[in-house]
N, C-alpha and C positions, 0 to 999 in steps of 0.2 A: 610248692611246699605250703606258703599260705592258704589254697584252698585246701588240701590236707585238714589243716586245725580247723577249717571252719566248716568243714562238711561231713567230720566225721564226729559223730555225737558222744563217745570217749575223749578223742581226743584236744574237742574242744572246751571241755572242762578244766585241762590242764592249767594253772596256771602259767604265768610270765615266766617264774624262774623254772618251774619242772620242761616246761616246753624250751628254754633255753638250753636245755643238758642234752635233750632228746636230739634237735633238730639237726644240729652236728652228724648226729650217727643214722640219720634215719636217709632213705633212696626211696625216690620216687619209682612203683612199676605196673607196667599198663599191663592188665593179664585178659586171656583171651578165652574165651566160653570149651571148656574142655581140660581146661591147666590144672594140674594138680597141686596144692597147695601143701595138703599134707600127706604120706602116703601111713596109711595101718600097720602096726612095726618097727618104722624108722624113726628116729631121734628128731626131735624139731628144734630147730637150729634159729629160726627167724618168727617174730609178732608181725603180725599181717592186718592193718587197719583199713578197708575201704572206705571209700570213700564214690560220691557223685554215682553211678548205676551198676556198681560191680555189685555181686549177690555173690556166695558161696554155700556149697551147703556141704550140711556134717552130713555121710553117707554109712550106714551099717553094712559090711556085706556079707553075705549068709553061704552054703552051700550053694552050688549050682549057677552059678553066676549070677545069683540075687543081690540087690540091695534094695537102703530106703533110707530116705530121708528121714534123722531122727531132730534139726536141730536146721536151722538157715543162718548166714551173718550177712549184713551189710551194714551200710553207713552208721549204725548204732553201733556196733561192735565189735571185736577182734578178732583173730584167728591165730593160737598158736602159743602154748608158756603162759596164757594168762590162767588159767585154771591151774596148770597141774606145777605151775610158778621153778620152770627150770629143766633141763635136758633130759626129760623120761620118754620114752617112747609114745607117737600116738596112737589110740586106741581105735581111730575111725580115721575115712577118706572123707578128704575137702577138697571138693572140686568146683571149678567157677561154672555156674549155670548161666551169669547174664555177664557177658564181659563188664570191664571200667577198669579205675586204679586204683592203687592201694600206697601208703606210705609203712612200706617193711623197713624193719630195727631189727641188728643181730640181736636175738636171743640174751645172748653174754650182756650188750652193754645198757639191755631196758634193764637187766633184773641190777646192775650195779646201781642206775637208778632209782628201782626202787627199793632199795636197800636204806639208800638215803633217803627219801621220801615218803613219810608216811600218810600224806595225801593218798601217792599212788598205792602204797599197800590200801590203802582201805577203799578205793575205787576199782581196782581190779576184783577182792573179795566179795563186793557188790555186783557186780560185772559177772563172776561165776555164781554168784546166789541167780540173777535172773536168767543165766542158762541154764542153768537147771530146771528151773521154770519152766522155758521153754520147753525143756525136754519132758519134763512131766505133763505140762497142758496135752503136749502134743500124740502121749500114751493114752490119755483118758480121752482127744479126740479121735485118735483110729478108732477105739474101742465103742463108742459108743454115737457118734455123728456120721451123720450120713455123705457117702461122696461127694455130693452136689457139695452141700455145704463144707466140706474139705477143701474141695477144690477152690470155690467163692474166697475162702480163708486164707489159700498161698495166694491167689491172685492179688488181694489186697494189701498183705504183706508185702510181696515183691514190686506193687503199684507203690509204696510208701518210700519203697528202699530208693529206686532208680528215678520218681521224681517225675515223672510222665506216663502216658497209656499206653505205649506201647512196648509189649515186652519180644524177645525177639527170642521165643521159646516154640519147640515142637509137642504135639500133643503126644509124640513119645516119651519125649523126653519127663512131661507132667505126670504120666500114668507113671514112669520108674519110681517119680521123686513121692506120689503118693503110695507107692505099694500096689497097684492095681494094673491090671489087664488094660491096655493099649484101646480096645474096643469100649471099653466101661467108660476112659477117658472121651473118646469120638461119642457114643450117647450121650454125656453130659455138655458137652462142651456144644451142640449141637441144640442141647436142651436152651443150655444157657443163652446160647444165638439165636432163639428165636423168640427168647422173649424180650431180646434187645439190651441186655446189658453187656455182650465183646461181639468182636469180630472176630472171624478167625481166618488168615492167608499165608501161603507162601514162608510157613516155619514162624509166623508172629500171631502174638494172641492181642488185638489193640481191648482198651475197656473202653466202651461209651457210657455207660450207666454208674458212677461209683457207689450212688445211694443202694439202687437197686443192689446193688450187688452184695452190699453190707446185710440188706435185707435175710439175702440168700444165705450169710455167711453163720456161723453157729459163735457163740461167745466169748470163743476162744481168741480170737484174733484181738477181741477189746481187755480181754485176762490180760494178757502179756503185754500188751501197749499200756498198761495200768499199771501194771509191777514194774517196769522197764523206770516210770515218774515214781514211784513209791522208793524205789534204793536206788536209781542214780540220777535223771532229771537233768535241768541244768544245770547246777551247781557239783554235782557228782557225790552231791549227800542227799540226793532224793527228798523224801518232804518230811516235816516235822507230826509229829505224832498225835499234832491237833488234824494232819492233812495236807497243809500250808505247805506250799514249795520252799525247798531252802535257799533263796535266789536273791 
């Protein structure tokens, strides 16, 4: 439960007392690369905090058995009631791409919480300002960045998330989450291995190169790691408006 609060970068902002309300009601659960977190439709019942190498990503799905990633969470952030702040249906699938754990809280007794705490209301409002972020960066880079550098971009994100270089991901599974053909993925990834920034075996992508690879990646990866410190940071008031962290 301790590494919970300290590995999850919401949750470690909490303070003494808010983290003393929560911990009571909160379970520890290990989820497995394929679980579904939320399903499109149903009611969300539980906040979902990762923590240490779990990834989840928010999935749109389309006609025809399409989807795409419009949105990822991990150890920064939550999954579940913290945007839409209560029991509405969810509009998208959350499903675990890279296994780890998460500390889930019913639904009912984070929002009693933060009821009482205006900390949390104003940390989670911040929390959905930067998702949205994420969701917008992430329209303006399909539309106008290039594969390679898409690709570069989730690599490094999910290198941030889980904390080591090796991700335990298929280059199927990478061409679904960016929207593209299976084969465009094998060209790039291919590309990318030969100029020595990953490796790629047996269902895992490892990175050797991070520099490089940043190189490769387009600006968006540094957008959202910059707004993520501007409204929430460590303090969970993001920085003051000279820029100054509020810490």
């Amino acid at each position: 439960m301790a590494m919970a609060f300290d590995r999850n970068r919401l949750l470690a902002t909490f303070s003494d007392e808010v983290r003393a309300q929560v911990e009571p009601l909160a379970r520890i659960v290990d989820y497995q690369r394929g679980d579904s977190v939320l399903n499109a439709g149903k009611a969300v019942t539980q906040s979902v905090f990762p923590f240490d190498s779990l990834m989840i990503s928010m999935l749109v799905e389309l006609d025809g058995g399409r989807s795409v990633e419009v949105a990822s969470i991990g150890k920064e952030g939550a999954v579940g009631g913290i945007v839409s702040c209560g029991h509405v249906p969810a509009y998208s699938h959350a499903e675990v791409q890279i296994a780890g754990p998460a500390l889930v809280i019913p639904l009912d007794a984070l929002e009693t919480v933060k009821a009482n705490s205006p900390f949390l209301r104003n940390l989670f409002c911040r929390y959905a300002d930067f998702l949205l972020v994420q969701v917008m960066q992430s329209v303006a880079c399909n539309a106008f960045h290039s594969i390679e550098a898409r690709a570069a971009r989730w690599l490094l994100t999910a290198q941030d998330r889980i904390g080591g270089d090796r991700l335990a991901l298929t280059q199927e599974s990478l061409a679904a989450l960016l929207g593209v053909q299976r084969t465009t993925v094998n060209a790039v990834a291919r590309q990318v291995q030969e100029l020595g920034l990953i490796s790629y075996s047996r269902g895992a992508i490892r990175i050797l190169d991070r520099k490089g690879l940043e190189r490769q990646a387009c600006e968006c990866y540094a957008a959202v790691e910059r707004h993520f410190g501007s409204v929430i940071g460590i303090s969970g008031h993001g920085a003051a408006p000279g820029g100054s962290s509020l810490i």
